[in-house]
C-alpha positions as CSV (number, residue, x, y, z in Angstrom):
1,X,23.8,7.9,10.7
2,X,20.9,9.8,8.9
3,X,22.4,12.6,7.2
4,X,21.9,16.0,6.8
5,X,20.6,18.3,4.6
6,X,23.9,19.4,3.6
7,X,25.1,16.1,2.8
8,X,22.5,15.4,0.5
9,X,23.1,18.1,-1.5
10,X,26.3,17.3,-1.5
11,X,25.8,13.7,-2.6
12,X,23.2,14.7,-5.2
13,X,19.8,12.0,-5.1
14,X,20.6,9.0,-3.0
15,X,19.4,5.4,-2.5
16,X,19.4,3.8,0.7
17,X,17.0,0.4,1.3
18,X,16.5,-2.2,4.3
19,X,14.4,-5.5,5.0
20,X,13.2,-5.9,8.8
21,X,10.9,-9.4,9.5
22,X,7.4,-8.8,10.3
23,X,6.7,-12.7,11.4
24,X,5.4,-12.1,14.7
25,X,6.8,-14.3,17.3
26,X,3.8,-16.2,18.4
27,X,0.2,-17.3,16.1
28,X,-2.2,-14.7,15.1
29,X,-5.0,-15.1,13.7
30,X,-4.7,-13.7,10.2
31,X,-6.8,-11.1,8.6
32,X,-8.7,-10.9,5.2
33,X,-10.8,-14.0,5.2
34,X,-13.9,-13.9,7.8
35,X,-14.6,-18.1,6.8
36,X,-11.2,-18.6,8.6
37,X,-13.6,-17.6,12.0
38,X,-10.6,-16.2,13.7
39,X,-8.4,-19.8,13.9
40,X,-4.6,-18.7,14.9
41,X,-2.4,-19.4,12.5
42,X,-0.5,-22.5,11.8
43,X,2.8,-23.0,12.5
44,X,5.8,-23.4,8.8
45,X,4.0,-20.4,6.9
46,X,7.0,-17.9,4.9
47,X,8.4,-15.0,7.0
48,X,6.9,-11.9,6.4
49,X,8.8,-8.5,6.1
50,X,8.4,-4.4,5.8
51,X,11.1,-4.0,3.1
52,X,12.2,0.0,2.9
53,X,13.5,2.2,0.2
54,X,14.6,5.4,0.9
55,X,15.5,8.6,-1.3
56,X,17.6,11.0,0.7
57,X,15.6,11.4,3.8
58,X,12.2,10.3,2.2
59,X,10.9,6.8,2.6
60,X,8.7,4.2,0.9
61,X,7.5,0.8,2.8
62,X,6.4,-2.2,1.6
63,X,4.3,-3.8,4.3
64,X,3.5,-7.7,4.0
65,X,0.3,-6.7,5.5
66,X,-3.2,-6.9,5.0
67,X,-3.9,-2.9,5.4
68,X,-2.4,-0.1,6.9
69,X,-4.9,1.5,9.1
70,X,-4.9,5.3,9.9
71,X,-4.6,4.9,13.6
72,X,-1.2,2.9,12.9
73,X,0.0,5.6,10.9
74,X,0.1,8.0,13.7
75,X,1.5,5.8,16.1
76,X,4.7,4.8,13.6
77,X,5.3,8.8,12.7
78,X,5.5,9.3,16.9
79,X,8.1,6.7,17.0
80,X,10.2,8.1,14.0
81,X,9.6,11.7,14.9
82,X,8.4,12.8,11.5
83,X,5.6,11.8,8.6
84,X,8.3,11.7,5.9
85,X,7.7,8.5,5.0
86,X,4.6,6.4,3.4
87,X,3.8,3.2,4.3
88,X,1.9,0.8,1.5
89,X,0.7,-2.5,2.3
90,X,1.1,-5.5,0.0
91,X,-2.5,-6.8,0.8
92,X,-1.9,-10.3,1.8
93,X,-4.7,-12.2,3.0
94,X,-1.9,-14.3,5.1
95,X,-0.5,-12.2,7.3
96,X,-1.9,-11.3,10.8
97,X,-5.5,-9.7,10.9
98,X,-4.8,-5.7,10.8
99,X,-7.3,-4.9,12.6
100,X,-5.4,-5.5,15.5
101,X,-3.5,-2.3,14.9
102,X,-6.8,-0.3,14.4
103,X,-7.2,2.0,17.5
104,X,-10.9,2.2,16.4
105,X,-11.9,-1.7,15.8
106,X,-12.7,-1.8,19.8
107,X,-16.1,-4.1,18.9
108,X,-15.8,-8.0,18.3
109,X,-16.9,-8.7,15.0
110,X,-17.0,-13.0,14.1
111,X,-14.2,-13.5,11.9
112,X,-12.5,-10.2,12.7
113,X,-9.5,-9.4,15.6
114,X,-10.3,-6.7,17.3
115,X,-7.9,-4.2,18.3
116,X,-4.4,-5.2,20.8
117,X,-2.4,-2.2,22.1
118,X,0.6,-5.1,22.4
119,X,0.3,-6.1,19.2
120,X,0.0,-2.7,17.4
121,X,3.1,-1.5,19.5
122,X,5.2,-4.2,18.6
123,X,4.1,-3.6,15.0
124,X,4.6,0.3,15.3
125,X,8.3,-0.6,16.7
126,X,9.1,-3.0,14.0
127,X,7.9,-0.6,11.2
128,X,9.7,2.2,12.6
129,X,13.0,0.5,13.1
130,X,12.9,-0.6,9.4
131,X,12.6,3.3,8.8
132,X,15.5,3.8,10.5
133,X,17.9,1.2,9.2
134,X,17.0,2.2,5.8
135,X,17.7,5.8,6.8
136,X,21.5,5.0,8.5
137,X,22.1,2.6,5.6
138,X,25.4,3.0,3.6
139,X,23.9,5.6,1.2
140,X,24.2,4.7,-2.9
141,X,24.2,7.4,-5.4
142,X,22.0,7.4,-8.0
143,X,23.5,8.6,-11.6
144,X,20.4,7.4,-13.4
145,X,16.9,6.4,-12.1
146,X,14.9,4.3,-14.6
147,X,11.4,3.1,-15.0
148,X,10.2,0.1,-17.0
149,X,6.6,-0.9,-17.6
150,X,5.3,-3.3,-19.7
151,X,1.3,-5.3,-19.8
152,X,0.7,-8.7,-18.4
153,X,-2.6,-10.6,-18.2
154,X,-2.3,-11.4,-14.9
155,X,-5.7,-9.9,-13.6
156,X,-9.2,-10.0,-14.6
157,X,-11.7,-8.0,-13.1
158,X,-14.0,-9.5,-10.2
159,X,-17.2,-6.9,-10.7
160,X,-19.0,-6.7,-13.7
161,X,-18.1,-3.4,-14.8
162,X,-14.1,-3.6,-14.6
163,X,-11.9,-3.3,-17.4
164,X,-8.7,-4.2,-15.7
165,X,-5.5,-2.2,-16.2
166,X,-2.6,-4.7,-16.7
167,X,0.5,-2.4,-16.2
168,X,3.4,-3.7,-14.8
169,X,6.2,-1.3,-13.1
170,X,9.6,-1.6,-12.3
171,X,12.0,1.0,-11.0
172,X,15.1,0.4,-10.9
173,X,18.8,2.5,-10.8
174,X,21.9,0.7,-12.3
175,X,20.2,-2.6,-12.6
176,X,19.1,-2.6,-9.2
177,X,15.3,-2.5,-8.9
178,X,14.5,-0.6,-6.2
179,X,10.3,-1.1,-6.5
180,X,7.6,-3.0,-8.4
181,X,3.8,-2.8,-8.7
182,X,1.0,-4.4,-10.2
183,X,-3.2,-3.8,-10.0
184,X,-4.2,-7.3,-8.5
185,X,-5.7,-8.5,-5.2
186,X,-2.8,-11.0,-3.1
187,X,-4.9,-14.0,-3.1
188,X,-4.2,-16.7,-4.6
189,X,-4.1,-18.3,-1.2
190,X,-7.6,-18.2,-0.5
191,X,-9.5,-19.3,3.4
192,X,-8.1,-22.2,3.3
193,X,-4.5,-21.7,3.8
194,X,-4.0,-20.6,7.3
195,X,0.0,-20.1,7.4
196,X,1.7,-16.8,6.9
197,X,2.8,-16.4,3.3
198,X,3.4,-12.8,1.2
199,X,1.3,-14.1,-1.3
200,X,2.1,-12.9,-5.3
201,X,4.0,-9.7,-3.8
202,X,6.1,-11.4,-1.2
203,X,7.0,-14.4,-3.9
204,X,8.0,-11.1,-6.4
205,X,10.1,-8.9,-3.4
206,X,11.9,-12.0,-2.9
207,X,13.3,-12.3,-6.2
208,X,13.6,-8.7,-6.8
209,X,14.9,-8.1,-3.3
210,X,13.0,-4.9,-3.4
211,X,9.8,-3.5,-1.9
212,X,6.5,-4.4,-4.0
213,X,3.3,-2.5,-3.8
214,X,-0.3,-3.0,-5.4
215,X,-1.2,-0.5,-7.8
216,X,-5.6,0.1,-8.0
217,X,-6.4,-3.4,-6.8
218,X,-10.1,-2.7,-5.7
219,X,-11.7,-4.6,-8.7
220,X,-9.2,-6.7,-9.7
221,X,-8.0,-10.6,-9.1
222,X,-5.4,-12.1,-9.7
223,X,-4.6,-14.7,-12.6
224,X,-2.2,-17.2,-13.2
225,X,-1.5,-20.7,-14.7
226,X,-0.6,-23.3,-11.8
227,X,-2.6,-26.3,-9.9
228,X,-1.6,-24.7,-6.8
229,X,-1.4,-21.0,-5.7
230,X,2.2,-21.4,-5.0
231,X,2.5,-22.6,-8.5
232,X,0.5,-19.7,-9.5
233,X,2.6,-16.8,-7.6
234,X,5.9,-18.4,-9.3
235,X,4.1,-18.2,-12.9
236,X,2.8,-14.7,-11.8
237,X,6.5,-13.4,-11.3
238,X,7.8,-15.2,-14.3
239,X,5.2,-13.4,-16.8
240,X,5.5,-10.3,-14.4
241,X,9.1,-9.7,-15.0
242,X,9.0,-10.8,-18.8
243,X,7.2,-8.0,-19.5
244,X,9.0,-5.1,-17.7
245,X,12.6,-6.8,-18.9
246,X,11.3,-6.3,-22.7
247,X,13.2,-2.8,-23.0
248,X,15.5,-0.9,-22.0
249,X,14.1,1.4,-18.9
250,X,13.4,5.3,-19.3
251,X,15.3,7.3,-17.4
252,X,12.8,9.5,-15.2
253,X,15.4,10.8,-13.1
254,X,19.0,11.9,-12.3
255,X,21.7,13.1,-9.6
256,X,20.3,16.5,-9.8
257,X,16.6,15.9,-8.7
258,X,15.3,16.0,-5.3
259,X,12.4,13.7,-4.2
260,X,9.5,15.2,-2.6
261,X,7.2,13.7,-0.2
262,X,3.6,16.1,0.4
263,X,0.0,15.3,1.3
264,X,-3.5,16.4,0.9
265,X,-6.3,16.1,2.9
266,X,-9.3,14.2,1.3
267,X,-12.6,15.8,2.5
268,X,-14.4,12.5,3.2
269,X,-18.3,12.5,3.6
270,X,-19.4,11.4,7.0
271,X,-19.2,7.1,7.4
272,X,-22.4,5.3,6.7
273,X,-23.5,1.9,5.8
274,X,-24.1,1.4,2.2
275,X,-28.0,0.3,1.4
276,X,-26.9,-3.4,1.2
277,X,-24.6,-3.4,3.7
278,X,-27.2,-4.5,6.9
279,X,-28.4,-7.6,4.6
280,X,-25.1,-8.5,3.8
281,X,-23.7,-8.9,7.3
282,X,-27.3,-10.2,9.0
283,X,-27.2,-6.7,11.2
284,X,-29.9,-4.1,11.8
285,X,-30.2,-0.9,10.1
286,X,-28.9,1.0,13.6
287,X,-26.7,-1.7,14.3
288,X,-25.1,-0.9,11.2
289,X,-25.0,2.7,11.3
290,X,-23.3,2.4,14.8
291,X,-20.7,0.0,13.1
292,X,-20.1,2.1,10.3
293,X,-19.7,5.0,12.5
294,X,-17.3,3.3,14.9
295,X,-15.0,1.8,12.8
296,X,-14.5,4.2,9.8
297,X,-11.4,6.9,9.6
298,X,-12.7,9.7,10.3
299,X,-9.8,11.6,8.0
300,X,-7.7,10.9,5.1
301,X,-5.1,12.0,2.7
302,X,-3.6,11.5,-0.7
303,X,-0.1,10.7,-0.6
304,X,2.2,12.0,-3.2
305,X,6.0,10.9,-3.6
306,X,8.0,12.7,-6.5
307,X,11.5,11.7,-7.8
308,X,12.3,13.2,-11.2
309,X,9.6,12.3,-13.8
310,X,7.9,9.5,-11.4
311,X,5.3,10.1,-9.3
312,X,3.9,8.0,-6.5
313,X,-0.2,8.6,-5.7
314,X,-0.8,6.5,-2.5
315,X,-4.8,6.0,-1.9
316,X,-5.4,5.3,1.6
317,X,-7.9,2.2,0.1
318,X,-8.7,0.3,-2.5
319,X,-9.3,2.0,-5.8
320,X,-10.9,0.7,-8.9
321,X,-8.9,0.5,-12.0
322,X,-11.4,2.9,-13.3
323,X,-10.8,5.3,-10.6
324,X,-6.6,5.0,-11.1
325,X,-7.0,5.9,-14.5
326,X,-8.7,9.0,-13.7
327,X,-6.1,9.5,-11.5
328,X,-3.3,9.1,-13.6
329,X,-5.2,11.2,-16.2
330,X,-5.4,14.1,-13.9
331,X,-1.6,13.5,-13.7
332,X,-0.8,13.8,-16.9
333,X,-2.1,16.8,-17.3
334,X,-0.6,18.2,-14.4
335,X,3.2,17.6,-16.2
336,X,3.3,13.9,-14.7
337,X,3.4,11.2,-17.3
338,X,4.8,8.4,-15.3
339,X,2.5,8.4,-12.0
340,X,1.7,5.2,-10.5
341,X,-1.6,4.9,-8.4
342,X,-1.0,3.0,-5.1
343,X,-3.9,1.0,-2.8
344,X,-3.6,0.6,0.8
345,X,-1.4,3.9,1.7
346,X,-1.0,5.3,5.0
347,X,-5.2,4.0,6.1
348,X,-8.0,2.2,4.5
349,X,-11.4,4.2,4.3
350,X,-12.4,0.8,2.2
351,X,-12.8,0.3,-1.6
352,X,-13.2,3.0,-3.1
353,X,-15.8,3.0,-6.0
354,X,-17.2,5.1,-8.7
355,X,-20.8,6.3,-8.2
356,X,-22.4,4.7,-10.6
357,X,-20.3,1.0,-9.5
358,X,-21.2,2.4,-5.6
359,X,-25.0,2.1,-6.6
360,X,-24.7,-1.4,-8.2
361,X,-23.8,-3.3,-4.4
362,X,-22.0,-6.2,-3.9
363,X,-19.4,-7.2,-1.9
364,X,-16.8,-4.4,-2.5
365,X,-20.0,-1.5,-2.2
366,X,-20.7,-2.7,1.7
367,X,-17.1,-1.9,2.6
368,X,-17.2,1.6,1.1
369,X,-17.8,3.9,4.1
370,X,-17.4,6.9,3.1
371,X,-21.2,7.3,0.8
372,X,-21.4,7.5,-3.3
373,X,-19.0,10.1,-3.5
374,X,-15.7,8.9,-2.0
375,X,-14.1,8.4,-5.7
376,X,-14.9,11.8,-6.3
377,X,-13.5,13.1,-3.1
378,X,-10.2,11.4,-3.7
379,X,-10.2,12.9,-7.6
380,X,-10.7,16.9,-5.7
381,X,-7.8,16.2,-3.7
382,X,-5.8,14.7,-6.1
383,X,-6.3,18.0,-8.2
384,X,-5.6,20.0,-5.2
385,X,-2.4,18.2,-4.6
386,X,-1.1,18.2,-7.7
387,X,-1.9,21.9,-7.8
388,X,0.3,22.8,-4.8
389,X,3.5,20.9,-5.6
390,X,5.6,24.1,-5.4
391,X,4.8,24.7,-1.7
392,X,7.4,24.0,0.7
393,X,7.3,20.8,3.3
394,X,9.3,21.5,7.5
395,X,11.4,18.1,7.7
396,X,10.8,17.5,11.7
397,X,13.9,15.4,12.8
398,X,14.6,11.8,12.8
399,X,16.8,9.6,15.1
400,X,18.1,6.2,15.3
401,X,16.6,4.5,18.0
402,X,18.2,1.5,17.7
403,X,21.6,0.3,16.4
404,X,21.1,-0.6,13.3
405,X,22.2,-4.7,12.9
């Protein structure tokens, strides 16, 4: 049973969590490598999962996905009956292509699925149960909330201007962790591994047996000893939780404090191809324009998830490390020392560049939509959003729709 208003203030700040598989039940082709040319996938990859935390009435998930597009977004908040919840995918380049639940990918690009009403409704429904199990769970309350962090090489940077941030977070309440985040791209399974597997993130979850999320991925790789990549996700998590289990975690918040879920709008330029985009993917100049136009959001928003002293930014992309820590520097001065900057929340309007790293090209440049100025865009709401957190939210209502199991 969800419960009320009343009850959580009663209660004080609660903790409920659930696990629903995403495997689908027949092969996909999966999403993030292009050189796989579309091949379904094989058959004994790991199950896959949207894993859900939820703080009374406000929920985080962890999506073994590749991205969360916009369109998707909408369709999960008309099943639940409200948008108080973020979803944040893990970035695996092993799970199904997400494209598939992108209302606005209606083209066939090579490489690329294109989108499947059945797929992105059976995706929608198995997102938004997981919402509602977590919110009809047996409710846990939460005396002390506490936040470890601690730096691990296990990135580099994969442009020639990044200077990788190597924090590690864990957030945890009684010993339990609850969430954990790190800045790195989930591939150490590159093209050639065509099974379903949750890559670094899903390897970390499963020993945590809590939701993990990528923090600003969008120059960042990776790194860790091993042969194989399975040996290198198990070496990943084994540095990964040395370093947040070095000290005892702060508290960042208590029974007494609320979380708050809010929004704001980023005021995106209108989509175009980036100068070296047509080159890049053998298209003409108006072919790619037309692409561009086509298959970019057309809107955005910062997401922004308070509880106590921790702050959750969800980008709806991929960030550079540069740009999180303008982020989180823009949060600190707004009264939030303890704010970790989230990819892939709630849509993907691409990476997400500096100007400067915009004008240099490469790979990561051609799948900026958005022009030069995106970064900035996402820094002016960011300001604007951590400028209004006093103003007051309408909870629309929210129903089980299944029995939970």
């Amino acid at each position: 049973m969800v419960l009320s208003g009343l009850a959580y203030a009663l209660l004080g700040l609660t903790v409920r969590v659930a696990k629903v598989d995403l495997t689908p039940p027949e092969p996909l082709p999966l999403g993030g490598y292009t050189a796989r040319k579309g091949a379904v996938m094989e058959p004994g990859g790991q199950r896959l999962y949207a894993r859900a935390v939820d703080f009374n009435g406000d929920t985080l998930v962890a999506l073994d996905m590749l991205t969360v597009p916009g369109g998707f977004t909408q369709q999960v908040r008309s099943l639940v009956g409200d948008d108080r919840f973020v979803l944040i995918a893990t970035h695996t380049h092993c799970a199904p292509d997400s494209q598939m639940l992108n209302p606005k990918m209606t083209f066939q690009v090579p490489g690329i699925a294109s989108y499947s009403p059945f797929w992105s409704a059976w995706y929608a429904d198995e997102v938004a149960y997981a919402i509602d199990r977590a919110r009809s769970a047996a409710p846990r309350m939460v005396t002390k909330l506490g936040l470890s962090t601690g730096q691990a090489r296990l990135n580099h940077g994969r442009r020639p201007d990044a200077v990788p941030d190597r924090t590690a977070w864990l957030l945890e309440s009684g010993g339990t962790p609850l969430l954990a985040s790190y800045p790195a791209h989930a591939t150490f399974h590159d093209e050639s591994w065509n099974k379903t597997d949750g890559d670094w993130p899903g390897v970390l979850a499963k020993r945590l047996d809590a939701p993990v999320i990528p923090a600003a991925i969008g120059d960042l790789a990776p790194e860790a000893p091993g042969k194989t990549p399975v040996e290198k996700c198990a070496k990943f998590v084994e540095k990964f939780l040395a370093s947040v289990l070095k000290s005892e975690p702060r508290t960042v918040a208590g029974r007494e404090d609320a979380p708050k879920l809010w929004r704001e709008e980023v005021r995106l330029d209108p989509p175009k191809p980036h100068p070296g985009f047509a080159k890049a993917y053998g298209v003409p100049d108006a072919l790619a324009q037309v692409l561009v136009t086509r298959f970019a959001e057309g809107s955005a928003a910062v997401t922004f998830f308070k509880v106590g002293n921790f702050l959750l930014i969800g980008v709806p992309g991929e960030p550079t490390a540069e740009l999180g820590r303008r982020i989180g520097a823009i949060a600190a001065t707004k009264g939030f020392p303890h704010a970790l900057v989230a990819s892939h929340a709630d849509g993907w309007v691409g990476y997400v560049l500096m100007p400067e790293d915009y004008d240099r090209g490469g790979y990561e440049a051609t799948l900026s939509f958005n022009g030069r100025e995106t970064a900035q865009r996402m820094l002016e709401a960011v300001e604007r959003g951590l400028s209004a957190t006093g103003r007051g939210f309408a909870r629309a209502g929210s129903s089980d729709r299944r029995a939970a199991s």
